[in-house]
N, C-alpha and C positions, 0 to 999 in steps of 0.2 A: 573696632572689631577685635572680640577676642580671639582668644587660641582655641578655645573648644566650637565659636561657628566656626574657622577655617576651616577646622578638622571635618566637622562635621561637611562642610559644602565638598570639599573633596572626596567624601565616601561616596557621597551622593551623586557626584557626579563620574565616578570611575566608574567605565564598565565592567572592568574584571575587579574581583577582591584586592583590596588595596591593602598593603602591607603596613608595620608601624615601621619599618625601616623606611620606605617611600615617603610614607607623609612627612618623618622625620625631615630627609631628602629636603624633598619641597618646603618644608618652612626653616630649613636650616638659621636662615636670617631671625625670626623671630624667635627659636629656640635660642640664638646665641646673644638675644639679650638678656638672656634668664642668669641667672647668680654662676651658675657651673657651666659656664659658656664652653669651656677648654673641653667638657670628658662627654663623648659620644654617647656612652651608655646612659647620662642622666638625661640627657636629651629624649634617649627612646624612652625610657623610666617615666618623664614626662608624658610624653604622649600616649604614651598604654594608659596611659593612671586617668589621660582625658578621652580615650577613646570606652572607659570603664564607664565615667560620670555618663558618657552619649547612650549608653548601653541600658543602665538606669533608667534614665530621665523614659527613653523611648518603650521601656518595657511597662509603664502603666496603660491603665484601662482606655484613658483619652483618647490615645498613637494608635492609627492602622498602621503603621508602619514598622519595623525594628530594626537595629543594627544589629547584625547575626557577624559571626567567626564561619569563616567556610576557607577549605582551602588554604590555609597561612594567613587567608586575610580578614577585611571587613568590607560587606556591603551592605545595603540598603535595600528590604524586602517586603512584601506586603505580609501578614502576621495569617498564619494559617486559618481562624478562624472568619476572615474575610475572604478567603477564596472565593467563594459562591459569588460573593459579588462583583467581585474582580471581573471574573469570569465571565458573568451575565452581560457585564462591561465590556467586556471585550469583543462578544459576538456583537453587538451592537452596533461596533464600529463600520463605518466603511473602509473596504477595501482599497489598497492605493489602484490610484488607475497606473497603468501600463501602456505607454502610447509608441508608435513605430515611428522614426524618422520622419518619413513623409507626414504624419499626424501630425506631428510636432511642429515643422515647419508651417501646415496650412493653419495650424492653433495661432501660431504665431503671427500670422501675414492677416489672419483674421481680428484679430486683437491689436495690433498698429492701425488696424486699413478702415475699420469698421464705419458703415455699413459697407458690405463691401459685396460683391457681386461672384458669382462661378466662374463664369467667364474671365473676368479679373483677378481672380485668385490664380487660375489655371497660368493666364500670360505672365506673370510673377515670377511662378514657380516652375513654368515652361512645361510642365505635365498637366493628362486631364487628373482633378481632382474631385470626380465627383462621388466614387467611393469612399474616399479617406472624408469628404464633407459627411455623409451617412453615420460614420464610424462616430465621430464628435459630435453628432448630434443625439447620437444613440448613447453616448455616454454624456448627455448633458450638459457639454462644454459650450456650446452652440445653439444660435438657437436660429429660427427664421425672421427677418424684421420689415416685412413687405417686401414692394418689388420695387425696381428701378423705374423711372420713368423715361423708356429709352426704346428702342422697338427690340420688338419682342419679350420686354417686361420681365427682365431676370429675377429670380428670388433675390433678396439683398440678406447676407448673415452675421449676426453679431454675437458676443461673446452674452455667458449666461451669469447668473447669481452664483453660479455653481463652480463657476471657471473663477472669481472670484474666491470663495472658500478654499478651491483645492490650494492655490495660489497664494493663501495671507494677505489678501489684497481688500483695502475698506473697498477702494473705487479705483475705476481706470487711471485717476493721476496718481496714483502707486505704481501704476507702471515701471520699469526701470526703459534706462535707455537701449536701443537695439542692440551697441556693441554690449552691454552691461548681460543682458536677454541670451548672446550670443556664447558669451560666456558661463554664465552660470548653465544653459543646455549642455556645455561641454565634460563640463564638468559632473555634471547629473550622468551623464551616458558612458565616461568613459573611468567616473567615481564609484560612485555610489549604484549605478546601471538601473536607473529610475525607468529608462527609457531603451528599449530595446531595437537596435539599429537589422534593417532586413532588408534584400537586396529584392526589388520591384522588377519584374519584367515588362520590356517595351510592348509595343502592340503588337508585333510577331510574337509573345507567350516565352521570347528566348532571354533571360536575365542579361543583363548588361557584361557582369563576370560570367566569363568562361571556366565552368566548372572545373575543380582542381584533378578530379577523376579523367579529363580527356590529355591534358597534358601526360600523366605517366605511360599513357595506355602508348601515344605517339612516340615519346620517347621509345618504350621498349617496342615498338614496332620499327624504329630507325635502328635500334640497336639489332634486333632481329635480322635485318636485313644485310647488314654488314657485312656478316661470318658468310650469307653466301655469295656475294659478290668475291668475298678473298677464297671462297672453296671454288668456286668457278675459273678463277685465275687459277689457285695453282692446279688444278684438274687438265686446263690446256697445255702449263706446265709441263707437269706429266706428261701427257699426249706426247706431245712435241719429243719429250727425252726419249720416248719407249721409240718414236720413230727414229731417230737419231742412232739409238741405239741396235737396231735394225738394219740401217743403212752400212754402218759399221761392221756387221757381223758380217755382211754378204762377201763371197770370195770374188775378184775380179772377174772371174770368168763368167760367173752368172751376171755380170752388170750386162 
């Protein structure tokens, strides 16, 4: 591998414009087997002069692509005369899905369990699940695969072709392991936020969390209350001195 792929697989793969002092940086090693190992500036001198050759090469007819100067740096951009089709490209695509906690875990329970039953999903995951089964089926993760042969005849639900795609997955032994499963969800939701985490209310309609708005409201209703508990004190305070004070004034004779 020479020095002008490196170069190049690095433009390509930075996302912000990447600098010649960076690349510099990063192949330090391979610059300093060059003749002028010792002086920093022939180093970058080097790599301008190969990120010039990238420059070149990318600028004929062939390349949708180009390495453009933006911002101090260099990246890697589709060549304005392709826009249109970029573009056309793009709307094309599908949308990433978006799935809520609870989604995620019944995707999940469904994709270990399969074929696997409502009723068996729910005792799993200890909630009823048959809205969040709707949701994944409506987004084609899911799919229906008969029914159990059991009384009352559950639908049985298994994972789709489509659950597959979104996933990278040829087949179900792609799978990874649960803790493996457990992990990589974690890191989707608390990373990358692939996966939007939302707090379900039980079957009273009353969320699990107590809303953050009742706590202050109580607080400054304790604190409210305080100031007249200590004006009540010293009010009979009072009292008490202005009789005292009374008691005091009066001459013997009137007692």
């Amino acid at each position: 591998m020479n020095l002008k792929s490196k170069i190049e697989a690095i433009i390509y793969a930075a996302e912000e414009p990447v600098s010649i002092e960076q690349i510099a940086v990063a192949l330090k090693e391979e610059l300093a087997a060059g003749e002028d190992s010792g002086n920093k500036e022939s180093a970058k001198e080097k790599v301008r002069a190969t990120v010039e050759e990238l420059i070149a090469a990318y600028a004929t007819d062939e390349r949708g692509i180009e390495v453009r100067k933006i911002g101090g740096g260099y990246r890697m951009s589709t060549k304005p005369e392709h826009h249109d089709a970029v573009r056309a490209f793009a709307k094309s695509l599908k949308p990433p899905i978006r799935l809520s906690l609870p989604a995620l875990e019944t995707l999940a329970v469904v994709a270990y369990k399969q074929p696997i039953t409502g009723p068996e999903i729910a005792e799993i995951r200890g909630v009823d699940t048959s809205g969040v089964l709707a949701t994944l089926i409506d987004r084609k993760l899911i799919t229906t695969a008969g029914r159990k042969a059991v009384v009352g005849r559950p639908i049985l639900y298994k994972t789709t072709k489509e659950f597959l795609l979104r996933f990278g997955l040829s087949d179900l032994n792609e799978l990874p392991s649960v803790e493996e499963f457990e992990k990589m969800a974690s890191e989707s939701l608390h990373q990358q936020g692939l996966f939007a985490e939302v707090s379900i209310p039980d079957a009273t309609g009353i969320p699990d969390v107590e809303s953050e708005s009742q706590a202050p409201e109580n607080s400054r209703a304790q604190v409210a209350t305080e100031p007249e508990g200590e004006n009540s004190q010293n009010g009979q305070s009072a009292e008490k001195n202005e009789t005292a004070n009374d008691l005091q004034g009066l001459k013997p004779d009137t007692l």
